[in-house]
N, CA, C and O atoms as CSV, one atom per row, in Angstrom:
chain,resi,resn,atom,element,x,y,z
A,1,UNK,N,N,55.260,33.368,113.351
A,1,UNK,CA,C,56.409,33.354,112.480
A,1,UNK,C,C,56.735,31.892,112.170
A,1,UNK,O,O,56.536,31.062,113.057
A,2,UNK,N,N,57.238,31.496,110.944
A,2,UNK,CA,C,56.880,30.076,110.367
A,2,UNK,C,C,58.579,30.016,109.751
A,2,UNK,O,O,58.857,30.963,109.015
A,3,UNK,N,N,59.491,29.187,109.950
A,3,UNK,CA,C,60.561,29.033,109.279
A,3,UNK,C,C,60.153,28.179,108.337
A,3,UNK,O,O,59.124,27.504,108.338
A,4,UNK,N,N,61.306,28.253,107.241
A,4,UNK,CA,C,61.260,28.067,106.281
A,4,UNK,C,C,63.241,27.476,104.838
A,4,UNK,O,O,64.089,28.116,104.216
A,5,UNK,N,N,62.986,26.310,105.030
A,5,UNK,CA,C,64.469,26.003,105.009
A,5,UNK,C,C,65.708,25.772,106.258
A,5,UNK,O,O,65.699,25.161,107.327
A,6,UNK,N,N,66.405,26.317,105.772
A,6,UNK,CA,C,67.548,26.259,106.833
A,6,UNK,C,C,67.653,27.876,107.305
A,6,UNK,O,O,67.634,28.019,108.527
A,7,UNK,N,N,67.753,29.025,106.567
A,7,UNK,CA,C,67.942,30.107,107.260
A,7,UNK,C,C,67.366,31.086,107.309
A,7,UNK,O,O,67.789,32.176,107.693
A,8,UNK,N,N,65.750,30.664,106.711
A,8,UNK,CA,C,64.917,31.775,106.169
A,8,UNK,C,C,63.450,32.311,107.084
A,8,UNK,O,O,62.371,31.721,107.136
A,9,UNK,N,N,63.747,33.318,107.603
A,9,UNK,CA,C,62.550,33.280,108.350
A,9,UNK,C,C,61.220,34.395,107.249
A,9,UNK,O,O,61.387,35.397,106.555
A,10,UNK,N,N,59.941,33.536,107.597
A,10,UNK,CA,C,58.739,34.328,106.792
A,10,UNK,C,C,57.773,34.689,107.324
A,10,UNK,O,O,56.892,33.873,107.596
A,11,UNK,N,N,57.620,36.301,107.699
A,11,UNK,CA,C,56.118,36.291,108.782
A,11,UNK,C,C,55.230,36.863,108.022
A,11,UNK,O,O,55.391,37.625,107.069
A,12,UNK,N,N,54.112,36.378,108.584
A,12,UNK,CA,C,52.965,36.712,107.687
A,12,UNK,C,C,52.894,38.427,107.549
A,12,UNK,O,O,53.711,39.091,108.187
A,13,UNK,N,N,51.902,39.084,106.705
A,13,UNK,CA,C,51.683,40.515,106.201
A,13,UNK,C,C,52.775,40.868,105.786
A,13,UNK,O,O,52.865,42.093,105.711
A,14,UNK,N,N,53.983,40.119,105.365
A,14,UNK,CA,C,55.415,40.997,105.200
A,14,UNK,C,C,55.077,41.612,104.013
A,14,UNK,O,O,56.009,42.384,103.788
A,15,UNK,N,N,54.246,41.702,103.109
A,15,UNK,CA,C,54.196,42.486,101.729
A,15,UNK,C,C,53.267,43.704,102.297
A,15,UNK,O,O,52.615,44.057,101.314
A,16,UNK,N,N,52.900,44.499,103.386
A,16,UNK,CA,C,52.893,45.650,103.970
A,16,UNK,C,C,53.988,46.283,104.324
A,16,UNK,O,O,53.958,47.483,104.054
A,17,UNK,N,N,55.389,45.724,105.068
A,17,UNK,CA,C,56.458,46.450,105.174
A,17,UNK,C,C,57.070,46.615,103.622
A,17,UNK,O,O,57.759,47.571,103.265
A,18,UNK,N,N,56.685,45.514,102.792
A,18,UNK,CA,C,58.056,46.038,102.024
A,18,UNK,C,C,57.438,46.361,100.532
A,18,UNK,O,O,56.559,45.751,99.923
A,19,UNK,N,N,57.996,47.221,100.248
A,19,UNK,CA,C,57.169,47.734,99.097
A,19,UNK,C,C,57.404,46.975,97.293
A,19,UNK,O,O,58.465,46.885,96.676
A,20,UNK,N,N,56.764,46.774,97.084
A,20,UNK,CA,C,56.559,45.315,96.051
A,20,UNK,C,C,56.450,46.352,94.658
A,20,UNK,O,O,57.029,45.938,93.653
A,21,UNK,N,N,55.885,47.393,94.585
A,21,UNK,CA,C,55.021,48.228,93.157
A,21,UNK,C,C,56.869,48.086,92.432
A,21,UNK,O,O,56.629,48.401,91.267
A,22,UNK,N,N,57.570,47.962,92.453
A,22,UNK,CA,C,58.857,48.445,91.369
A,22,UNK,C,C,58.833,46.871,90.679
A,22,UNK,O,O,59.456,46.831,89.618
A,23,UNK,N,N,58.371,45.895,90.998
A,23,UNK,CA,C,58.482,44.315,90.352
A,23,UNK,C,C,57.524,44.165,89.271
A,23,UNK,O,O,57.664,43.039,88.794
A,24,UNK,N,N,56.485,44.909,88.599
A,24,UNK,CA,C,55.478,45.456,88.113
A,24,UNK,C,C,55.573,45.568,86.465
A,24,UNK,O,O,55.771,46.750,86.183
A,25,UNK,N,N,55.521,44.982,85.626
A,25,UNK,CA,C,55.214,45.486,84.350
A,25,UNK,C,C,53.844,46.262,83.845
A,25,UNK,O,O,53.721,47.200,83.057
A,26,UNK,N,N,52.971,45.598,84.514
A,26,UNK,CA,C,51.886,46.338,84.149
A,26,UNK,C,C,50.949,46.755,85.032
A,26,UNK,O,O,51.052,46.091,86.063
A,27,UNK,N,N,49.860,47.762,85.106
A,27,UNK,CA,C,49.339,49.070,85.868
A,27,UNK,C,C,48.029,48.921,85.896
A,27,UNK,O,O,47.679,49.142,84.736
A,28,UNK,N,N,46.635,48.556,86.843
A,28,UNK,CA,C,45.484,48.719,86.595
A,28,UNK,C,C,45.228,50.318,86.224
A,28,UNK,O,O,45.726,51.274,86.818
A,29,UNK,N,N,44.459,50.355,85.258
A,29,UNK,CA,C,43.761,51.837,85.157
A,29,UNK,C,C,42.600,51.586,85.960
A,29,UNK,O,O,42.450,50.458,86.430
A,30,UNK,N,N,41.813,52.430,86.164
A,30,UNK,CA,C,40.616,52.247,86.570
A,30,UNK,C,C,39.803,53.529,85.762
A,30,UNK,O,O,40.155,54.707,85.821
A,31,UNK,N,N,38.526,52.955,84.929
A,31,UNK,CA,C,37.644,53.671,84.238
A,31,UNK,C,C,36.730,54.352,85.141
A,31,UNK,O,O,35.701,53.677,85.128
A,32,UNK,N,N,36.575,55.390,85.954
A,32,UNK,CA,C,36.027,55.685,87.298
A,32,UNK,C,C,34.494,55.642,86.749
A,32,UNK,O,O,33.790,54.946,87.481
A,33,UNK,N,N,33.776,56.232,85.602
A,33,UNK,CA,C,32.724,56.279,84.936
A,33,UNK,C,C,32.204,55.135,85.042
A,33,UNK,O,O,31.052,54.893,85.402
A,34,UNK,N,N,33.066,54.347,84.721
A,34,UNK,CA,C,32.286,52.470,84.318
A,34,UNK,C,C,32.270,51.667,85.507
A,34,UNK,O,O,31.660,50.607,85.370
A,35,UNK,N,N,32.822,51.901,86.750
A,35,UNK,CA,C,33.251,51.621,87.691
A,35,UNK,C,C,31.724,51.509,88.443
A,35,UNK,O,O,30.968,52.450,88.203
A,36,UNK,N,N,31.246,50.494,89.281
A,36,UNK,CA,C,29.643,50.703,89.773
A,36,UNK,C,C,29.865,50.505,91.427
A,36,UNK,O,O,29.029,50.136,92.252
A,37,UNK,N,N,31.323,50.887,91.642
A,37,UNK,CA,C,31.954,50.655,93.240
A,37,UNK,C,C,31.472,49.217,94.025
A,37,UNK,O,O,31.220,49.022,95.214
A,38,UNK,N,N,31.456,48.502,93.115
A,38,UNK,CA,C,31.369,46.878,93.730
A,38,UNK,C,C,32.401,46.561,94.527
A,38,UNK,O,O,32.463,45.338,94.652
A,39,UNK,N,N,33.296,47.169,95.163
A,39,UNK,CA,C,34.229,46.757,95.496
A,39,UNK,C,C,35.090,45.510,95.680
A,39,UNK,O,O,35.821,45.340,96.656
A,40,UNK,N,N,34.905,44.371,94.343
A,40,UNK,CA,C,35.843,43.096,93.887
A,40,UNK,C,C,37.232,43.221,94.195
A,40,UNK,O,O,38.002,42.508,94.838
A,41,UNK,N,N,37.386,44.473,93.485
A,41,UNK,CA,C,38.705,44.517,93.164
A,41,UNK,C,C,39.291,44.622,94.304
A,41,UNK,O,O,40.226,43.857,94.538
A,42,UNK,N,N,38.949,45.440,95.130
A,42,UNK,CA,C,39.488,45.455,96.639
A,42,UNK,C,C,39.374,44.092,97.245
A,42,UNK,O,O,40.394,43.445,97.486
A,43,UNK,N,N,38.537,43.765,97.426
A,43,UNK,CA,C,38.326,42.281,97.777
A,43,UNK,C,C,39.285,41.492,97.660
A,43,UNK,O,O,39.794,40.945,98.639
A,44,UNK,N,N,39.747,41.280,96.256
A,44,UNK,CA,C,40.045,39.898,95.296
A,44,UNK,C,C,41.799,40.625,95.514
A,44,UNK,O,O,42.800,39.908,95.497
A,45,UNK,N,N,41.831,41.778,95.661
A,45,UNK,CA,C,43.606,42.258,95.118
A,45,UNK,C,C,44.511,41.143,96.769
A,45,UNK,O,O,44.386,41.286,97.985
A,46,UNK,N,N,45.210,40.300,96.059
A,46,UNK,CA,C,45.995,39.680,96.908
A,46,UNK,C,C,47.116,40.391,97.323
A,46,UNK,O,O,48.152,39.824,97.672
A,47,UNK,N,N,46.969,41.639,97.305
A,47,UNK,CA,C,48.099,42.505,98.229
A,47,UNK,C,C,47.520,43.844,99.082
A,47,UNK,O,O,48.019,44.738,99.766
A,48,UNK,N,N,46.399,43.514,98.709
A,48,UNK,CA,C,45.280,44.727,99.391
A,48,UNK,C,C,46.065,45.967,99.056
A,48,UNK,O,O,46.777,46.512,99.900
A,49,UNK,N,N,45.962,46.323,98.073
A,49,UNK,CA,C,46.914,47.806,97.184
A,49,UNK,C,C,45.263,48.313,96.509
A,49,UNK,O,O,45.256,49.480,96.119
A,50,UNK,N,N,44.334,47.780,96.400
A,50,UNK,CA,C,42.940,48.618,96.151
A,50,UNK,C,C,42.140,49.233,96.954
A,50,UNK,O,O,41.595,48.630,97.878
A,51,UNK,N,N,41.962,50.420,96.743
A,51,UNK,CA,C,41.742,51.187,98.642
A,51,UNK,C,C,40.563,52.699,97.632
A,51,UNK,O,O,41.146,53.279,96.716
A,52,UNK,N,N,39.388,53.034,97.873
A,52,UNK,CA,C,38.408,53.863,97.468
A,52,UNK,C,C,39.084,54.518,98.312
A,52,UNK,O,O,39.667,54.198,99.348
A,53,UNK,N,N,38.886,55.877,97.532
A,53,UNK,CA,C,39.381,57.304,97.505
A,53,UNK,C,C,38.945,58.412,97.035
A,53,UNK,O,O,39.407,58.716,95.935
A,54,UNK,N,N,38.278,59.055,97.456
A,54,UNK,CA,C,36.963,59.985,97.233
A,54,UNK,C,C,36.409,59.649,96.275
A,54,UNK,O,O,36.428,60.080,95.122
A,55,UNK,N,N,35.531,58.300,97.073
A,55,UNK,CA,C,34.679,57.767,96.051
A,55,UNK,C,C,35.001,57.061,94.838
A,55,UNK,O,O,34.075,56.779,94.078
A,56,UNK,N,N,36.418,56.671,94.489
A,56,UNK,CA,C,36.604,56.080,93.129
A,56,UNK,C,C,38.068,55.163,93.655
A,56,UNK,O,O,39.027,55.580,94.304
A,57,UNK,N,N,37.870,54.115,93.232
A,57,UNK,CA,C,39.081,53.039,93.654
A,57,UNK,C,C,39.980,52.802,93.169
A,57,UNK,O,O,39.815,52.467,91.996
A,58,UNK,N,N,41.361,52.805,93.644
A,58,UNK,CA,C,42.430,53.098,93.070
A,58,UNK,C,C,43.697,52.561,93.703
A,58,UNK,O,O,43.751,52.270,94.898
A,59,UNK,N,N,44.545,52.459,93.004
A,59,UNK,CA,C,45.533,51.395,93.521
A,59,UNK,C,C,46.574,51.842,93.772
A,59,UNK,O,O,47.121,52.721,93.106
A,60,UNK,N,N,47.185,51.135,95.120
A,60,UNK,CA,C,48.377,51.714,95.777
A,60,UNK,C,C,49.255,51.191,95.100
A,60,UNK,O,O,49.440,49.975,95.052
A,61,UNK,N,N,50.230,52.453,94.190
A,61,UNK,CA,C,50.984,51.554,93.038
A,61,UNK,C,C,52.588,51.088,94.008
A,61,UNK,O,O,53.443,50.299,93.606
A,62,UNK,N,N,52.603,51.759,95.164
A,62,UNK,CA,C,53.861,51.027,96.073
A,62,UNK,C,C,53.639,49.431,96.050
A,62,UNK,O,O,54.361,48.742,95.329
A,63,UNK,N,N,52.944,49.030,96.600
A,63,UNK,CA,C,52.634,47.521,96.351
A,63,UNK,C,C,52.124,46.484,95.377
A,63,UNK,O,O,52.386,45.298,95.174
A,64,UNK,N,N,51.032,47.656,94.678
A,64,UNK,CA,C,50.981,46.819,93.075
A,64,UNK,C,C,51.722,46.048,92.537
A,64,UNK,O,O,52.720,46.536,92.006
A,65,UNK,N,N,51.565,44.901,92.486
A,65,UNK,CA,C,52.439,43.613,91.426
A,65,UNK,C,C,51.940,43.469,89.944
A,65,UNK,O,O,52.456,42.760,89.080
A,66,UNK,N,N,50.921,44.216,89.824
A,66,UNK,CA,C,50.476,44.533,88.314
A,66,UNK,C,C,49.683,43.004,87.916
A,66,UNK,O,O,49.099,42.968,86.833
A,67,UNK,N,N,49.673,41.962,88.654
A,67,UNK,CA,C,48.728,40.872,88.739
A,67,UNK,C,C,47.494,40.761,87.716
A,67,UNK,O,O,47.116,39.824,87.014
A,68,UNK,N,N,46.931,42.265,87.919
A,68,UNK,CA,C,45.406,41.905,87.064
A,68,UNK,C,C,44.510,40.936,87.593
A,68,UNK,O,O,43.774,40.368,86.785
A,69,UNK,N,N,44.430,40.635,88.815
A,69,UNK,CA,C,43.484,39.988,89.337
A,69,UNK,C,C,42.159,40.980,89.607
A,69,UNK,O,O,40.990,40.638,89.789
A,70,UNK,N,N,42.654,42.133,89.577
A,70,UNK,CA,C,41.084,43.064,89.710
A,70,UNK,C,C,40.840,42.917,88.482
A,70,UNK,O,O,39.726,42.399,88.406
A,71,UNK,N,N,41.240,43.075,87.533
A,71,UNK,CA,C,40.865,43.308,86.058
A,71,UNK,C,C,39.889,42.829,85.643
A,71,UNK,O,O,38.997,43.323,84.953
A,72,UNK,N,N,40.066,41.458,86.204
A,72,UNK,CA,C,39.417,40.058,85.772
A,72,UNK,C,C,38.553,40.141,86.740
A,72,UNK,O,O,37.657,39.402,86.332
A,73,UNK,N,N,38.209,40.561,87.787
A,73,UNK,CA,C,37.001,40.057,88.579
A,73,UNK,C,C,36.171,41.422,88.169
A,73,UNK,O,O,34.948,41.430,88.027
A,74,UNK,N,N,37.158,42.765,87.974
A,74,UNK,CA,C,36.124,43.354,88.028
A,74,UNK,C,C,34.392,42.710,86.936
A,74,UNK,O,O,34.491,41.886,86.027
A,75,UNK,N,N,33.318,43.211,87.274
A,75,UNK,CA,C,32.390,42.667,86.357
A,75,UNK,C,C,32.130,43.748,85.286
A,75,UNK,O,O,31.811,43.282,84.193
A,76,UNK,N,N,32.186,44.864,85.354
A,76,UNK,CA,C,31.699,45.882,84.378
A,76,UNK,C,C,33.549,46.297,83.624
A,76,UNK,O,O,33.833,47.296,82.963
A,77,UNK,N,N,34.131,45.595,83.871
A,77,UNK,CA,C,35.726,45.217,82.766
A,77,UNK,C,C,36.123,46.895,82.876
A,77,UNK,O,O,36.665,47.365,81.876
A,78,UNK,N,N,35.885,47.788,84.007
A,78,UNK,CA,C,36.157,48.600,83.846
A,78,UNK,C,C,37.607,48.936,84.418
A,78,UNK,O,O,37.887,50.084,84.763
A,79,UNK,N,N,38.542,47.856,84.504
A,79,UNK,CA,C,39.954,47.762,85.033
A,79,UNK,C,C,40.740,47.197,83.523
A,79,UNK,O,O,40.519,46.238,82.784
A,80,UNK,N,N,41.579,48.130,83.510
A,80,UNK,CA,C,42.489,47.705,82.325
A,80,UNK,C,C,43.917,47.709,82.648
A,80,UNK,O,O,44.587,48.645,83.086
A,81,UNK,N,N,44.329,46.343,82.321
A,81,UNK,CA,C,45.894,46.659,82.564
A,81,UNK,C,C,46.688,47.163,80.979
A,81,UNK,O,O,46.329,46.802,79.858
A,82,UNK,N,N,47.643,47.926,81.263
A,82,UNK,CA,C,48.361,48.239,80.672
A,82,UNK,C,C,49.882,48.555,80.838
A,82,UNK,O,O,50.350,48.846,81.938
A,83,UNK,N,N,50.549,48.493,79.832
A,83,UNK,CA,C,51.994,48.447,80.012
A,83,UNK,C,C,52.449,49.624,80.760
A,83,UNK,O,O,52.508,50.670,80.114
A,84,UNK,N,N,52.776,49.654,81.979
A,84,UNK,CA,C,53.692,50.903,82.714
A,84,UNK,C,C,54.880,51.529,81.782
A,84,UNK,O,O,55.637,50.937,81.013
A,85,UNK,N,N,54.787,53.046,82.130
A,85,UNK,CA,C,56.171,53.001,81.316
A,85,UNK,C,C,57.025,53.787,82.572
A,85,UNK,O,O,56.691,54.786,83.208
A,86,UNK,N,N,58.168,53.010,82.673
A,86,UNK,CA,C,58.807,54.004,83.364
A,86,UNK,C,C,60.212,54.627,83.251
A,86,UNK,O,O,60.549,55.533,84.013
């Protein structure tokens, strides 16, 4: 546990307790067809919210920050962000 300022304490993994997906404008789709299960996106997602699921990878939209960092790594561009509507 690492302080931070005068009254702020920050421990690491805290974006597992607390659920982040409502801060979100926009939504990976995932094209499951185009998809060649390289698993990048899992890799590369800086909140680990990309998790394979009978066989096709898909995102835990509780924590999703809508980032698009899979989008972009994926290689076969089969991640699309798009505007959430909610």
């Amino acid at each position: 546990m690492s302080k931070c300022g005068v009254s702020m304490v920050v421990e690491p993994g805290s974006t597992e307790i607390t659920k982040t997906g409502a801060w979100r404008t926009f939504v990976p789709v995932v094209d499951h067809d185009e998809c060649i299960k390289c698993s990048l996106c899992e890799i590369f997602c800086p909140d680990s919210c990309m998790h394979q699921v009978d066989g096709n990878f898909v995102p835990d939209l509780e924590y999703c920050k809508g980032c698009g960092i899979c989008a972009h790594e994926c290689p076969r561009g089969a991640i699309e962000m798009v505007l959430e509507e909610k």
